[in-house]
C-alpha positions in Angstrom: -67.6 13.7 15.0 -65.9 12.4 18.1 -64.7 9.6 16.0 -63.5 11.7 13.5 -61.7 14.0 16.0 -60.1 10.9 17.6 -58.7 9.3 14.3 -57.5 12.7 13.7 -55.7 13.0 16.5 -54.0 9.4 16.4 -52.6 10.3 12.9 -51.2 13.5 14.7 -49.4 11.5 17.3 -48.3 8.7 14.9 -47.1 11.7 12.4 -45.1 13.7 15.4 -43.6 10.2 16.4 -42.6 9.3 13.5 -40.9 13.0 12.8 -39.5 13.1 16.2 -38.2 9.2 15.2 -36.5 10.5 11.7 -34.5 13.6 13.9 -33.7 10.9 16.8 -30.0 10.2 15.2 -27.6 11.6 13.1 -24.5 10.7 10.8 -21.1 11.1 11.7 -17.9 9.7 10.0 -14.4 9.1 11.8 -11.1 11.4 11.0 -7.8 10.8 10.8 -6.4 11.0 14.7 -6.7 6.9 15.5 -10.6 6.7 16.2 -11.2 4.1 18.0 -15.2 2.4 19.4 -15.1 1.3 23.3 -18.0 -1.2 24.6 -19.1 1.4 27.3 -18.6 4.5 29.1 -17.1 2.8 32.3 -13.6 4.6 33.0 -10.2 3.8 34.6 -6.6 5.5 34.1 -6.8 3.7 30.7 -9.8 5.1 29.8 -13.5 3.3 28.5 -12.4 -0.4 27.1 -11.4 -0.5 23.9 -13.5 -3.0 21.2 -11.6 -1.5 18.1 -9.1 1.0 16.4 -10.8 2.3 13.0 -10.1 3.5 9.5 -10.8 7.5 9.0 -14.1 8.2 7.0 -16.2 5.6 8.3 -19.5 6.1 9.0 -21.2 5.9 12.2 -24.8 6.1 13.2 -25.3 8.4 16.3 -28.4 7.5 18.0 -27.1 9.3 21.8 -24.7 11.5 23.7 -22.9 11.8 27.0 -20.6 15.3 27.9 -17.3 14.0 25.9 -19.0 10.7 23.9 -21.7 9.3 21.0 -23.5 6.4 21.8 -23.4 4.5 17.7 -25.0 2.0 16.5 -23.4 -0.8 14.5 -26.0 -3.0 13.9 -29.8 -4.2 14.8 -28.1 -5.8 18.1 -24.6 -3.6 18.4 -23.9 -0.6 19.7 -20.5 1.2 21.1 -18.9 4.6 21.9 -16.7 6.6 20.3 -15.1 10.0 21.6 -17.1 13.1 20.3 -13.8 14.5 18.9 -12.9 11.4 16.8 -16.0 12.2 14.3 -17.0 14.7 12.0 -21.0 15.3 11.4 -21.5 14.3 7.9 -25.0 14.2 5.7 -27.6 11.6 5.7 -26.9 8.0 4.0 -29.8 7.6 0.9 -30.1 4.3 1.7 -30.4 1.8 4.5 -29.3 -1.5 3.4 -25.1 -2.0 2.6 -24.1 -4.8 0.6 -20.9 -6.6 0.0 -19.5 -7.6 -3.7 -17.2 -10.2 -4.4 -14.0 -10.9 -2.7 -10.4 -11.6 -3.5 -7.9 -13.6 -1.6 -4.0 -12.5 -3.0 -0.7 -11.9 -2.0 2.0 -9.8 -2.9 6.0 -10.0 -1.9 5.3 -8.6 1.5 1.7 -9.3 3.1 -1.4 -11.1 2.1 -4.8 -9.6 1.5 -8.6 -10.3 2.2 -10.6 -7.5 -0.2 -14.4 -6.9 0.0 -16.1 -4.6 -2.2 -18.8 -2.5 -0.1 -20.9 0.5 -1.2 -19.7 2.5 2.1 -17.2 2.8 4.7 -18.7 0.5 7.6 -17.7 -0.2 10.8 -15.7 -3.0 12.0 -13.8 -5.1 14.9 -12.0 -8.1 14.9 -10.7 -11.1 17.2 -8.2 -13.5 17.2 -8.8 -17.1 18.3 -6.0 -19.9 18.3 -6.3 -23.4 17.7 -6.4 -23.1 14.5 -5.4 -19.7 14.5 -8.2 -17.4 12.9 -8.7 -14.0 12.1 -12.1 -12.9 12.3 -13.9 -9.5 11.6 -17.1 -8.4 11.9 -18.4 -6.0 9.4 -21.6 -3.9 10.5 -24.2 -2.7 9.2 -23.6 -4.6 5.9 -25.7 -7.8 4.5 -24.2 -10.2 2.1 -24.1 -10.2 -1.7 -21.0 -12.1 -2.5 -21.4 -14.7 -4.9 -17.6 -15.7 -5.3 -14.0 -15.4 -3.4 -11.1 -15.2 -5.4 -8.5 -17.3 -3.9 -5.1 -16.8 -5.7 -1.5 -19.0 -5.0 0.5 -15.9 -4.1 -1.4 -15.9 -0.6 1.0 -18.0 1.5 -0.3 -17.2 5.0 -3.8 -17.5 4.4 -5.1 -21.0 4.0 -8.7 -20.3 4.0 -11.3 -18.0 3.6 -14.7 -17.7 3.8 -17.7 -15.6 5.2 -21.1 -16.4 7.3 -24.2 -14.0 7.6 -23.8 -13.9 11.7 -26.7 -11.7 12.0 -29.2 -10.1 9.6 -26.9 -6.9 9.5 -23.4 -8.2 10.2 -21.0 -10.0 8.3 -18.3 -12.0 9.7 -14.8 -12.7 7.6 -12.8 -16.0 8.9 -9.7 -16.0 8.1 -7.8 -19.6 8.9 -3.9 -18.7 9.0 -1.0 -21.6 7.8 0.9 -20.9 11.2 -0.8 -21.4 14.8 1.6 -17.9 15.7 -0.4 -14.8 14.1 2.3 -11.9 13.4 -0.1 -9.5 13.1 -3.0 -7.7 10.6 -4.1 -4.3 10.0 -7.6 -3.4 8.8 -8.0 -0.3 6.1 -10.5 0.7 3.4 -8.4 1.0 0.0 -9.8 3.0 -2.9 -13.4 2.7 -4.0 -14.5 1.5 0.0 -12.7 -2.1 -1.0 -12.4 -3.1 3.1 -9.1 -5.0 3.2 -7.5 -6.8 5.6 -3.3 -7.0 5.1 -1.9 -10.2 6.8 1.9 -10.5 7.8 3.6 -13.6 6.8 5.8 -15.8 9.6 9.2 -14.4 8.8 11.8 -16.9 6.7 14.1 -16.3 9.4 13.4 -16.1 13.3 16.5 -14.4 14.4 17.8 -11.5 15.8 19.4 -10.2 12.7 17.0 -10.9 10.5 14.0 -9.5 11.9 12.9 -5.2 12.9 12.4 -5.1 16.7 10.7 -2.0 18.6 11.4 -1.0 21.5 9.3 1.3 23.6 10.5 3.5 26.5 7.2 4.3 29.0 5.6 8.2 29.7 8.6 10.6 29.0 9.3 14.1 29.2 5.6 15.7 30.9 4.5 12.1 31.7 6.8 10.9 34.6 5.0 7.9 35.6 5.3 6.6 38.9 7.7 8.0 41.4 10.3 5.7 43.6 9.6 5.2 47.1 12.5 6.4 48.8 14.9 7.2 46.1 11.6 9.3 44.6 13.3 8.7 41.2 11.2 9.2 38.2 9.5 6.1 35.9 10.5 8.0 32.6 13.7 8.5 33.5 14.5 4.6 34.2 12.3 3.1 31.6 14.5 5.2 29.1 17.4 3.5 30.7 16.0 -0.1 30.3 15.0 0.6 26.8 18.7 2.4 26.0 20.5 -1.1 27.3 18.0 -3.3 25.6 18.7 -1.1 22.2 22.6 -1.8 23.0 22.6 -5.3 23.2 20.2 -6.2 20.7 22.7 -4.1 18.3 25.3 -6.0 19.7 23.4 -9.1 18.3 22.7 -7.4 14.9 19.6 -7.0 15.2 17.5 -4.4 13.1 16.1 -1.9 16.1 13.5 1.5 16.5 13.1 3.1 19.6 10.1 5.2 19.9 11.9 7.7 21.9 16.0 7.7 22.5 15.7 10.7 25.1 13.5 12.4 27.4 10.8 13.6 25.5 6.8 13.6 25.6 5.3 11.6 23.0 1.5 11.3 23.4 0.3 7.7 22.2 -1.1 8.9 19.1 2.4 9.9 18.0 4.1 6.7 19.4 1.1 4.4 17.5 1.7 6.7 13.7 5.6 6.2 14.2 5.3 2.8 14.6 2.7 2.1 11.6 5.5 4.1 9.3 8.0 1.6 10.7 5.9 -1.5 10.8 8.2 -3.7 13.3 8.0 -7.4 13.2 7.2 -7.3 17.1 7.0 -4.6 19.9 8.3 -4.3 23.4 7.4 -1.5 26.1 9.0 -0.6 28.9 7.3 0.1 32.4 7.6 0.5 36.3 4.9 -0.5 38.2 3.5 0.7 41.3 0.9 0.0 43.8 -0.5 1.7 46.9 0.4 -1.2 49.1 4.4 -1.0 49.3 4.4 -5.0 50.0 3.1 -5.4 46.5 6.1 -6.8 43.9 7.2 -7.8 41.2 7.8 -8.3 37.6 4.5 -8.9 35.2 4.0 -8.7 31.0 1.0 -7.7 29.4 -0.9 -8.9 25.7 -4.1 -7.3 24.6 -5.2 -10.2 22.1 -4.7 -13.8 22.4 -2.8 -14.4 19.4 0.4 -12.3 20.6 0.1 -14.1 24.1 3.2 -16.1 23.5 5.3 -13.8 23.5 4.5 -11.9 26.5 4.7 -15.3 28.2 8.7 -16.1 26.9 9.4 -12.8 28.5 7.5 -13.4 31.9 9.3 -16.7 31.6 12.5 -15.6 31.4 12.4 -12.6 33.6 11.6 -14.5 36.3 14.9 -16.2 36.1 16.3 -12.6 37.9 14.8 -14.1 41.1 11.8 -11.6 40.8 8.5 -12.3 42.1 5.8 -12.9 39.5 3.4 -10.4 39.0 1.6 -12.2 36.3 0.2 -12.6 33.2 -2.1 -10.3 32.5 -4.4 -10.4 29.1 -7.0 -8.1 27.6 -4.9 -5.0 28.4 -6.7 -1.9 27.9 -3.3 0.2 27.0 -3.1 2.2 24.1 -0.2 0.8 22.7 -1.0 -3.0 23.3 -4.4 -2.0 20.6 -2.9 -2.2 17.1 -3.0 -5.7 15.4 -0.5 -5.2 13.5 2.6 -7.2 14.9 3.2 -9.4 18.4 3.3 -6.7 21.2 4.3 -7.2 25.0 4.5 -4.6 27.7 6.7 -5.5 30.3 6.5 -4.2 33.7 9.7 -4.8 35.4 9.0 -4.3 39.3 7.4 -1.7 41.4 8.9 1.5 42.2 6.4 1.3 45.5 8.6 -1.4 46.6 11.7 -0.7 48.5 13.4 -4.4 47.8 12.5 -3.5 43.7 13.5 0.1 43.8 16.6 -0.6 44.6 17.0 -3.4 42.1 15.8 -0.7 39.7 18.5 1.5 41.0 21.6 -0.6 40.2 22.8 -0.8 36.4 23.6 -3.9 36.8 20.1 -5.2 37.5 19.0 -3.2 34.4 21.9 -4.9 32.4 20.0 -8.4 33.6 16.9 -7.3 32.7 17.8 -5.9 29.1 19.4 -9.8 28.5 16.7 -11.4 29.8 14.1 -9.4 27.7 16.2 -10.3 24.8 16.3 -14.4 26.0 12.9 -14.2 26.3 12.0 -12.6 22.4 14.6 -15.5 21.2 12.7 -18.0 22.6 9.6 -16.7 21.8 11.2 -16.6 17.9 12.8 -20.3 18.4 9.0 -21.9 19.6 7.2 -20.0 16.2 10.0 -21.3 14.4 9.4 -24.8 15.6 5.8 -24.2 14.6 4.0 -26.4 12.3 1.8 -25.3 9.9 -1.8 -26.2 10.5 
């Protein structure tokens, strides 16, 4: 009997385990206002660091929860956070395993494309890596069932592509680009949950006139930024100024120019990141002050997220310095909002501190600012002559 009683009772606690197990997580899938995964719940004035920007209706797996936050996981090995308000609670998935179909490798006037067929809207990052210059994406959650790729001759950035089973549940796309610069990528689900990835071509011609430059003008309208140190002169106001004189001579030169904001007025990031996606620029330049709680501190510094778009924030840096300026640095893996989309060569540039009396009141004269608009410029020409002089690989 006692026997009986404790078998009993082991099924009981293996049965309320395994029910407690099935309730443990839910399903949630992403809407339409930039979601975006971050490795951790660490903060700064940037927020949690960023692994990814993603598609709208992908589905996550929620397995915990902090006040503002769901802990997801990706895979057997993966896990991230994404911002309770980013996701939707949606129904159970029927089935556990994803699997991939058969891909296609094509091109079309414009971009190229990598398309995998999946069976659901899973979860994805990427990274760049140069030397060759690659394109690699993770896809989680998923397990291969390709049999072919489809290469086609109207791809004419994309010199290879292939995929390896990384883990038992994530699939990893290379993609091996022509040209060691990468201008850019942006990673969708078309119709039917095809997971494409759109790859920009080097530009035929790498000038001024030939090519759509944006220009970004820092905080604005409720969002002052910093504040000057003596002249107590506002960062939105100047950076408008910067961006204003960069936009005049760049039309001087022809050149084809968007400003994400032409006058005092608050844009939140989400609206700056949508405009440019409509616009799709061929590169991206944003305008800051920086500032610093020790007033010694000075300077002029450029930023890059991803490795790929490095160069360019280097030709700037490069040339800036030429103004007599103290370097800053180079600073890579920025965690700003606007330095996440793949989608073109970005660089944000801060031009000195406000916290410093020797920059303020380089800031303060217009003809400083006039220096600093040409020598923005330089530096984007020769950041366009060295991809020019690039080989392919």
């Amino acid at each position: 009997m006692k026997k009986i009683l404790t078998i009993l009772l082991l099924f009981s606690f293996f049965d309320s385990f395994s029910q407690k197990d099935l309730h443990d997580y839910f399903y949630v899938r992403t809407n339409d206002s930039l979601p975006f995964l971050k490795y951790g719940l660490g903060k700064d004035r940037l927020g949690g660091a960023k692994m990814t920007f993603l598609d709208s209706n992908i589905v996550l797996k929620v397995i915990d929860s902090s006040k503002d936050d769901y802990k997801v996981q990706l895979s057997e090995f993966h896990s991230a956070y994404i911002e309770k308000k980013k996701v939707y609670k949606t129904a159970d998935l029927n089935y556990h395993q994803h699997l991939t179909e058969s891909w296609k490798v094509c091109g079309d006037s414009l971009y190229d494309y990598v398309t995998v067929k999946l069976d659901e809207k899973l979860p994805y990052n990427s990274v760049m890596e140069i030397h060759p210059s690659r394109i690699i994406v993770n896809v989680f959650g998923v397990v291969s069932n390709t049999n072919w790729i489809t290469q086609l001759s109207s791809a004419k950035e994309i010199k290879n592509a292939w995929y390896e089973q990384s883990e038992d549940d994530v699939m990893r796309i290379i993609i091996e680009l022509k040209h060691p610069q990468n201008w850019g990528y942006r990673i969708y689900y078309a119709e039917d949950n095809k997971l494409t990835i759109r790859v920009k071509r080097k530009p035929h011609i790498l000038d001024l006139s030939h090519i759509k430059i944006a220009i970004d003008a820092g905080h604005g309208g409720d969002n002052i930024g910093a504040t000057g140190i003596e002249s107590h002169i506002k960062e939105k106001d100047y950076t408008l100024l910067v961006a204003k004189e960069i936009n005049r001579q760049l039309i001087k030169r022809k050149a084809n120019v968007v400003m994400t904001r032409k006058k005092d007025t608050t844009l939140s990031m989400y609206e700056r990141i949508r405009f440019l996606e409509k616009q799709d620029p061929m590169l991206l330049v944003s305008i800051h002050l920086n500032s610093s709680d020790v007033d010694s501190v000075r300077g002029v510094s450029t930023y890059y997220r991803y490795i790929g778009f490095r160069p360019l924030s280097q030709a700037i840096l490069k040339s800036m310095l030429q103004l007599g300026l103290h370097e800053f640095g180079n600073v890579g893996s920025f965690n700003f909002s606007l330095s996440g989309p793949t989608d073109y060569p970005n660089c944000l540039v801060e031009v000195a501190f406000l916290s410093n009396k020797k920059d303020e009141k380089k800031i303060l004269d217009p003809k400083f600012r006039q220096k600093v608009a040409a020598k923005i410029i330089a530096g984007i020409e020769n950041f366009l002559k060295n991809s020019a002089a690039d080989q392919t690989n």
